[in-house]
C-alpha positions as CSV (number, residue, x, y, z in Angstrom):
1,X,12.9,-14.7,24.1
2,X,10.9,-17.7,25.7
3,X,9.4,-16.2,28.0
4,X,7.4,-13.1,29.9
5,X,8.7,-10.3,32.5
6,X,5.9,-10.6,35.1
7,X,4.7,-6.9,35.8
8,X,7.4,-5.5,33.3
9,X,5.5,-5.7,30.2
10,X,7.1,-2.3,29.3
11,X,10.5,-3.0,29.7
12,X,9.6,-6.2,27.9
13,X,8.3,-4.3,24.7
14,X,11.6,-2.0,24.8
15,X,14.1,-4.7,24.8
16,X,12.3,-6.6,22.4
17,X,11.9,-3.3,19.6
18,X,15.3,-2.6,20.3
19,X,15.9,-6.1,19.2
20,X,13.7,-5.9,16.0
21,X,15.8,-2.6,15.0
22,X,18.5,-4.3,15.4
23,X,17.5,-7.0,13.4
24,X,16.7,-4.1,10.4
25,X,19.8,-2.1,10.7
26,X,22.0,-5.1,10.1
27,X,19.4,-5.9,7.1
28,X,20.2,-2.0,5.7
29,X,16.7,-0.8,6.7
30,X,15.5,1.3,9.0
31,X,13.1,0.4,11.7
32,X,10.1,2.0,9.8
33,X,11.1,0.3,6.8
34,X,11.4,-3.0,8.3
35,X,7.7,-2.7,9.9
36,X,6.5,-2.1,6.9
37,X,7.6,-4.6,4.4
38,X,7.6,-7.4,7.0
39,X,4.5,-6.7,9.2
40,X,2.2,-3.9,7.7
41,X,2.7,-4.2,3.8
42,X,2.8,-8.4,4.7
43,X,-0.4,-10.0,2.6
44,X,-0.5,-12.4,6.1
45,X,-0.3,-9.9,8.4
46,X,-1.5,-6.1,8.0
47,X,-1.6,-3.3,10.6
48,X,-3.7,-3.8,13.5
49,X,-4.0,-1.1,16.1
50,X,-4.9,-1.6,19.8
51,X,-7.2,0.9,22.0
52,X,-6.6,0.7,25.6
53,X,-9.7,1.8,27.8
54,X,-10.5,0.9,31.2
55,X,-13.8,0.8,33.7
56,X,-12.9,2.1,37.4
57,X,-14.8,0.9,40.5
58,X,-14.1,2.9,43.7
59,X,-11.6,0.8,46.0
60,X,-14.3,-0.2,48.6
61,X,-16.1,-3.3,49.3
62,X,-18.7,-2.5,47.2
63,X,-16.6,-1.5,44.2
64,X,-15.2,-4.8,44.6
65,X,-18.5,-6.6,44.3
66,X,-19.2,-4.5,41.6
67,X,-16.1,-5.5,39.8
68,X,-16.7,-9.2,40.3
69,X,-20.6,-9.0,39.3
70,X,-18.9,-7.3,36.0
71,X,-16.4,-10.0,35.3
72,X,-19.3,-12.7,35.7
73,X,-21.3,-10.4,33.4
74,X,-18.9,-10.8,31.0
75,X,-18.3,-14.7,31.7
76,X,-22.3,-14.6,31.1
77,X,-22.1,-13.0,27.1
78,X,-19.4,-15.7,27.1
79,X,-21.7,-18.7,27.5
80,X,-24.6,-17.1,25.4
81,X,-22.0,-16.7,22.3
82,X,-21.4,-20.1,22.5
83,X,-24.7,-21.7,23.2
84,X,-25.1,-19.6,19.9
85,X,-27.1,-17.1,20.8
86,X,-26.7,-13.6,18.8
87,X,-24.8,-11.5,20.7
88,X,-23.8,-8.4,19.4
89,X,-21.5,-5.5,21.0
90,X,-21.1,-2.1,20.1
91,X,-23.2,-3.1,17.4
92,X,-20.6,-5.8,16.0
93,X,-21.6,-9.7,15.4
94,X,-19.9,-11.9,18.1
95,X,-18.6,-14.9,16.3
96,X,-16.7,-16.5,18.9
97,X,-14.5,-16.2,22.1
98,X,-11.9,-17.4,24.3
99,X,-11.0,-17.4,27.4
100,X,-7.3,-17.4,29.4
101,X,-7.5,-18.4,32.5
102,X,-3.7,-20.0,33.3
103,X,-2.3,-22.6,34.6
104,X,-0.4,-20.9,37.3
105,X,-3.1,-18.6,38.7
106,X,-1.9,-16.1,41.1
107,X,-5.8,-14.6,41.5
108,X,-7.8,-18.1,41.8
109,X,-11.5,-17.3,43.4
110,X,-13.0,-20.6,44.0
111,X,-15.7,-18.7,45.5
112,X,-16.8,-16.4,43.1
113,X,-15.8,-18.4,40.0
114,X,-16.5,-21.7,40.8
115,X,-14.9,-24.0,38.2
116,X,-18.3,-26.3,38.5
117,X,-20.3,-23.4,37.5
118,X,-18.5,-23.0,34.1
119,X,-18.8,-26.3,32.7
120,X,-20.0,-25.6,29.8
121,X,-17.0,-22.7,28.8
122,X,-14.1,-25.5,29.0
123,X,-14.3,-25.5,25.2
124,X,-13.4,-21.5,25.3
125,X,-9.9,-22.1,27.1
126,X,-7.2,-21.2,25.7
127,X,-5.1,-24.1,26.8
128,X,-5.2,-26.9,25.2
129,X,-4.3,-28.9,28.1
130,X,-6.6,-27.2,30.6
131,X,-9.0,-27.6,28.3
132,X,-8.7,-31.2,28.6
133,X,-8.0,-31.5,32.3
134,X,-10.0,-29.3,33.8
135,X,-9.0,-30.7,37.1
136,X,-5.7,-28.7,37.1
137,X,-8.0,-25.0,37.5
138,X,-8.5,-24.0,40.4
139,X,-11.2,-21.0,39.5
140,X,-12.6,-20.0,36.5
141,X,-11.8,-16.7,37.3
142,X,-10.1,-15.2,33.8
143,X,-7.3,-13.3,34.8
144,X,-6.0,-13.2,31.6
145,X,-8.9,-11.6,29.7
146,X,-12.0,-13.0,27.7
147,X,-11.5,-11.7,24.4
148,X,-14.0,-12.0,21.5
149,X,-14.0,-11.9,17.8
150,X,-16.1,-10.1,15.7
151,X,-18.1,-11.0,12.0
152,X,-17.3,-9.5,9.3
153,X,-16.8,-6.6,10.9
154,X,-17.9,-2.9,9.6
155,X,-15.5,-0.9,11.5
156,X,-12.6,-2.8,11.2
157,X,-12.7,-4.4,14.9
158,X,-11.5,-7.3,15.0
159,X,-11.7,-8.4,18.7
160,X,-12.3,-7.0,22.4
161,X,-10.1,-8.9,24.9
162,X,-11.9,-7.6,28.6
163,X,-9.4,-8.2,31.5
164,X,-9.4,-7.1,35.3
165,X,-6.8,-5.6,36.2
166,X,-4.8,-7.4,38.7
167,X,-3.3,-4.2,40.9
168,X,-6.2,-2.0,40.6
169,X,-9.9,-2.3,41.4
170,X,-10.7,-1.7,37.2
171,X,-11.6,-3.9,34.3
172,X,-9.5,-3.1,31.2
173,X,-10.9,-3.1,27.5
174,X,-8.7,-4.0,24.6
175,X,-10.2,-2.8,21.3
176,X,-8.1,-4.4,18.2
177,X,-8.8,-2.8,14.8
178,X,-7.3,-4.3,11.6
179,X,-6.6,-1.8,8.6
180,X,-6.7,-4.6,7.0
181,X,-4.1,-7.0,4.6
182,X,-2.3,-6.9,1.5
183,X,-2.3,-3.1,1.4
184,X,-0.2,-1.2,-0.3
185,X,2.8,1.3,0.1
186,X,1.0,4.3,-1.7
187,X,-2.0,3.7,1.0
188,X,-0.6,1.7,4.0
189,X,-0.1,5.2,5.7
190,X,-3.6,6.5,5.0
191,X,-4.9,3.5,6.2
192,X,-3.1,3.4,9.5
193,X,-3.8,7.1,10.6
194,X,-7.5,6.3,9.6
195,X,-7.8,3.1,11.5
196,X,-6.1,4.6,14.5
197,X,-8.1,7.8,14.7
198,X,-11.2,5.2,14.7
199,X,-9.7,3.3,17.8
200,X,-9.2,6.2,19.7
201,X,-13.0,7.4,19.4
202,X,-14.2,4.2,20.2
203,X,-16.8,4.0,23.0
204,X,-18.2,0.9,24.0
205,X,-22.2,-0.2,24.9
């Protein structure tokens, strides 16, 4: 596929599993069995499993300004991780971060997120082209997330994307946990029920 469904990821993730078991029933496996030689069991790859959480703010103008102080917050932990400054959360070593902000934005806010204000997170872009035209962004408002990665990390975290929500007045929290690589078959199992029984009692600081 070379592309996204806008506001169907759902539907998106359906068509393409149902594309992947294809792809293993006309290899003579089974869906399960295809996951786990070529993804979980994979020495490159592993299992990684991903906790959804979110952080509501009433729909009111103040909620609102409580949402945007929150998303700047966040922008802030950005720029101290990469004026290197030790910045820890949920008691896991920030090593680094980037930021999506895309080209087509369909939630700029010049006002509140100033692209002159954020100068010095152009390096965290994810686009390479942004990154070096920073004329073409119209805010620095992340729409798609600021997600950072963790050092050597205790718990098996491996990064926290944070991301408002673009249709409700919430922030969303994506916790990815890796069970880690080159596991194998006699344990892979084990290891994914541990890993997600961990992400779901996650709570964040």
């Amino acid at each position: 596929m070379g592309g996204h469904t806008l506001e169907k990821d759902g539907l998106l993730a359906a068509v393409i599993m149902t594309e992947i078991a294809a792809h293993a029933k006309a290899h003579g496996k089974t869906l399960y069995q295809f996951l786990n030689d070529e993804v979980y069991l994979n020495p490159e790859i592993g299992y990684f499993a991903t906790t959804p959480l979110a952080l509501e703010f009433e729909n009111s103008p103040i909620g609102q300004g409580q949402k945007i102080q929150a998303i700047q917050n966040v922008l802030e932990l950005a720029r101290r991780v990469v004026h290197g400054e030790a910045v820890t959360i949920a008691g896991e070593r920030v090593k680094g971060v980037t930021t999506f902000v895309p080209r087509d934005q369909k939630y700029a806010d010049p006002k509140n997120f100033p692209v002159a204000n954020y100068s010095d997170l152009m390096e965290t872009l994810s686009d390479e082209n942004l990154k070096k035209d920073p004329s073409k962004i119209r805010s620095f408002f992340p729409e798609e997330g600021v997600r950072f990665f963790f050092d050597t990390p205790k718990t098996g975290v491996h990064h926290l994307t944070i991301r408002p929500s673009g249709t409700e007045n919430k922030l969303r929290f994506y916790v990815q946990w890796t069970a880690g690589k080159g596991l194998s078959e006699e344990n892979v199992t084990k290891r994914r029920l541990q890993i997600d029984r961990t992400a779901r009692g996650v709570t964040l600081d």
